[in-house]
C-alpha positions, -999 to 999 in steps of 0.1 A, spaced: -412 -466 781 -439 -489 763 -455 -491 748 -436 -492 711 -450 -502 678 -427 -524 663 -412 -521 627 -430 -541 606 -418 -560 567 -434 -557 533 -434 -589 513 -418 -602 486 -414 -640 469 -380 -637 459 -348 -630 484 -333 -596 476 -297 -594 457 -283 -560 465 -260 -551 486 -261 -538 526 -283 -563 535 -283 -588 571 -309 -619 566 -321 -637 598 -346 -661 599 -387 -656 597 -399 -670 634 -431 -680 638 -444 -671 676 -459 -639 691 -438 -604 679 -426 -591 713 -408 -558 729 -391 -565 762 -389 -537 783 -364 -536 814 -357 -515 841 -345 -535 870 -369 -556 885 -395 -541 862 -403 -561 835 -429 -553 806 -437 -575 776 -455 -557 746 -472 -576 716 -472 -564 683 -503 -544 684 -493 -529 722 -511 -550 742 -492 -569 779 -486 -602 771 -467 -599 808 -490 -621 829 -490 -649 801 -451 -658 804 -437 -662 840 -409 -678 831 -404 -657 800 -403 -626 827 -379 -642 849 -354 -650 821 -354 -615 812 -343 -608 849 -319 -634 849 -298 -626 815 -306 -594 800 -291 -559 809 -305 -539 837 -321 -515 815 -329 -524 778 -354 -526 754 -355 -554 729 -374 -565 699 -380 -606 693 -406 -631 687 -418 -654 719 -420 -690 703 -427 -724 717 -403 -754 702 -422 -783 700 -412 -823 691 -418 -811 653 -406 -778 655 -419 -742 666 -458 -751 680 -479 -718 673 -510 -735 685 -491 -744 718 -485 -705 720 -519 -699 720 -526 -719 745 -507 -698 769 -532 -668 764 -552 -680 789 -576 -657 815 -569 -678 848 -536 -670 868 -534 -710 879 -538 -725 845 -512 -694 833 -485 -708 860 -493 -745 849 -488 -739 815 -456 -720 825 -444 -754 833 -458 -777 808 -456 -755 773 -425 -729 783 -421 -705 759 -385 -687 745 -372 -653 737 -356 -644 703 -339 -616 702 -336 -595 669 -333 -560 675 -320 -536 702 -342 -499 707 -323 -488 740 -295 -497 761 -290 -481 797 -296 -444 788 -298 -445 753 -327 -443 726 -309 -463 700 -335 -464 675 -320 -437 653 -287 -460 656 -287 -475 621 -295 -516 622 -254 -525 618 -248 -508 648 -278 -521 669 -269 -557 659 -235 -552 673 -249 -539 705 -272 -566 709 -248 -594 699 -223 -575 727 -252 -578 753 -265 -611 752 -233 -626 743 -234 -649 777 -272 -655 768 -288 -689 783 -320 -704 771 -344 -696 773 -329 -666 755 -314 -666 723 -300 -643 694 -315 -649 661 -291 -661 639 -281 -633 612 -260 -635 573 -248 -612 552 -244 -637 525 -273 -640 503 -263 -680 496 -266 -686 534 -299 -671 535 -311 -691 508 -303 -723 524 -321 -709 559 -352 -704 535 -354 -740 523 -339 -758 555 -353 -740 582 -389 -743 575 -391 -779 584 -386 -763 620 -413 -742 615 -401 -710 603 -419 -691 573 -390 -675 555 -364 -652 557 -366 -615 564 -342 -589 551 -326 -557 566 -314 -528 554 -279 -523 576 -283 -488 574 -317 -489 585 -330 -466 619 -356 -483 637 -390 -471 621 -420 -481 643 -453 -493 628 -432 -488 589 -432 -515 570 -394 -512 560 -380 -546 558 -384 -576 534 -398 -604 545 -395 -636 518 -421 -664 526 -431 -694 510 -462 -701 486 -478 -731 474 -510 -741 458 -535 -770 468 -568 -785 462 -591 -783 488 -626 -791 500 -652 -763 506 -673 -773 535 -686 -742 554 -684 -704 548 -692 -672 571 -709 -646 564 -695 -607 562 -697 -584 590 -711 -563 563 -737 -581 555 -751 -610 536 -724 -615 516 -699 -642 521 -669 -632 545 -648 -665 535 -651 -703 527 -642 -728 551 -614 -755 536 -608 -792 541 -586 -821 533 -591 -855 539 -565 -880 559 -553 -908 550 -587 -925 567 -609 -906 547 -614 -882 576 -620 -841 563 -603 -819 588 -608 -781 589 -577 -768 577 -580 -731 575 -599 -701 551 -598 -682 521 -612 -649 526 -595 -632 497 -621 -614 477 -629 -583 460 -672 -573 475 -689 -579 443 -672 -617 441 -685 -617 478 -721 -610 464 -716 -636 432 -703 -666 461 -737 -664 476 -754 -681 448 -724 -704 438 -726 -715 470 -763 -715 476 -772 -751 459 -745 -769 484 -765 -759 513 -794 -780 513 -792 -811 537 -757 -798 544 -758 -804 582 -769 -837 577 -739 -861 586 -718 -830 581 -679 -836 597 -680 -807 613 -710 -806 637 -701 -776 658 -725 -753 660 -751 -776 647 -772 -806 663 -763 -840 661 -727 -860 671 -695 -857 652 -683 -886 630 -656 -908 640 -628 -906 637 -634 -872 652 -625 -844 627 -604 -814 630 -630 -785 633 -633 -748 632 -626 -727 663 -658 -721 688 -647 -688 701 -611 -667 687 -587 -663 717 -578 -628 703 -614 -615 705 -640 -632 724 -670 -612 711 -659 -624 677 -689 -648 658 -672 -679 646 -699 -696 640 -705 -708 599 -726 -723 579 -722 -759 563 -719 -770 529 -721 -802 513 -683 -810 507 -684 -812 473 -672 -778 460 -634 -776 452 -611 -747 449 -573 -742 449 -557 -718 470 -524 -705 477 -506 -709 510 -475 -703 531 -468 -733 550 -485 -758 568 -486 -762 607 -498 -797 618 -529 -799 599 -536 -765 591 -527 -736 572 -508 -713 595 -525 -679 579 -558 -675 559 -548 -685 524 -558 -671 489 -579 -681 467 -570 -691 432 -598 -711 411 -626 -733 415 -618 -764 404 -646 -785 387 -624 -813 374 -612 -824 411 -632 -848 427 -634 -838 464 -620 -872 478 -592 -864 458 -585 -832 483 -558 -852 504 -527 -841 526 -504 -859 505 -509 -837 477 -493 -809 498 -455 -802 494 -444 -805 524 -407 -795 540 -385 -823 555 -381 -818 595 -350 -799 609 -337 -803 643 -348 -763 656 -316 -767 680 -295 -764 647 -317 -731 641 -310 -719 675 -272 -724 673 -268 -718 632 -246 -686 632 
């Protein structure tokens, strides 16, 4: 019965070589346990919240094509013209039962399916993972979309091609299971392998810290090719006496920082045009949550570590590196990014 924490990955930057090991790929999408009983249908996020009344169709698919009674562990991801779309997943989390139904139909979402916790009457999370993937691979072997088995290796080769050729299609990397591994909730017992690259970026904003006033993270940018600086994501990764120390490296920046600032939310005055790609109003995983910031004249530049790129931001908060006092902020582009070639995500669904 939910709810169930799901087993969770350590990372690592380098794809392990030992033996016993089955590599799928790293989706991109909402962590989900599907829990079936008949009619009754439950869908359970990563951190045990219902995501139920957010995915109709998601709900009657797991009617339609799984086992009576089951429980499942996947990853509920929208496939876009460019790939897995993380902000159209978003999207769905919305509070009104009309717009939910709507988006149902405009933005559906799909089910991969990884793992298998129970089938019928048995608890088969002491099962180790060899037999669980055999079970699950039996079960949804007649499997329509918008359900789908993740594709699985044992061959460490195979898994290193996924990890270069599948991230055009908007995957982050490659996770790696122990085959003689039980099903350890809320343990961080497989690997997950992820990409990371460095770029040059514009700091144009920070927050402050919940503690205090300190600085919680800076605000990033990169300019288009029409000169336009977009919002591309944060770096909030510091140690609370460097929080103290940004306060006055940033301090001089912040004088007349609002004035023709491309990022006007939050502030007086009109965007410029072309509009720019902004920070979030409001978080749609905590609405009490202050996103508001404070502007800076974009001339500061730092280089930070990411994972991948989605559109034109960075799909987690990225890391910060160095300042960078030889760039010249125009120089802050998206071309310098390195940037995956496209794959078509139906040859990740049907790879395997």
């Amino acid at each position: 019965m939910p709810p169930v924490s799901p087993m969770l990955a350590k990372l690592a930057r380098d794809l392990p070589e030992r033996d016993g090991l089955l590599f799928e790929p790293k989706w991109d999408g909402f962590r989900c346990i599907v829990f079936r009983d008949g009619d009754e249908v439950e869908l359970g996020s990563r951190n045990e919240r219902p995501l139920t009344r957010y995915f109709p169709e998601v709900v009657d698919a797991v009617r339609a094509g799984l086992p009576e009674r089951c429980v499942i562990d996947g990853e509920l991801v929208i496939a876009g013209a460019d790939g897995l779309d993380f902000d159209a997943l978003q999207l769905r989390l919305h509070p009104a039962e009309s717009r939910v139904r709507k988006l149902a139909g405009e933005i559906p979402a799909s089910f991969v399916a990884f793992d298998l916790l129970a089938l019928d009457d048995r608890d088969l999370r002491p099962a180790p993972f060899s037999e669980r993937r055999a079970l699950l691979e039996s079960a949804l072997a007649g499997v329509q979309p918008p359900m789908y088995l993740t594709p699985a290796t044992t061959d460490r080769a195979t898994a290193a091609q996924w990890f270069d050729s599948f991230e055009g299609a908007g995957l982050d990397g490659v996770v790696a299971k122990p085959l003689d591994l039980p099903y350890k909730e809320n343990e961080r017992c497989m690997i997950k392998v992820k990409h990371e690259r460095t770029a040059d970026c514009v700091v144009a904003g920070f927050r402050w810290h919940k503690s205090g006033p300190v600085i919680g993270s800076l605000l990033l940018g990169l300019y288009d090719d029409d000169g336009v600086l977009h919002h591309v994501g944060i770096t909030a990764s510091f140690k609370m006496d460097d929080r103290k120390k940004l306060v006055d490296v940033v301090a001089p920046y912040r004088e007349g920082a609002a004035e023709a600032h491309p990022w006007f939310w939050g502030m007086t005055g009109e965007a410029n045009e072309p509009a720019a790609r902004r920070p979030e109003a409001h978080s749609r995983w905590n609405a009490k949550k202050d996103l508001s910031f404070e502007p800076l004249r974009p001339e500061l530049v730092c280089e930070v570590a990411y994972d991948h790129l989605q559109g034109m931001r960075f799909r987690h908060a990225s890391t910060f590196r160095r300042w960078r006092p030889d760039r010249e902020p125009a120089s802050c582009t998206y071309k310098q990014l390195d940037t995956a070639v496209p794959s078509e995500l139906a040859a990740v669904f049907g790879a395997g």
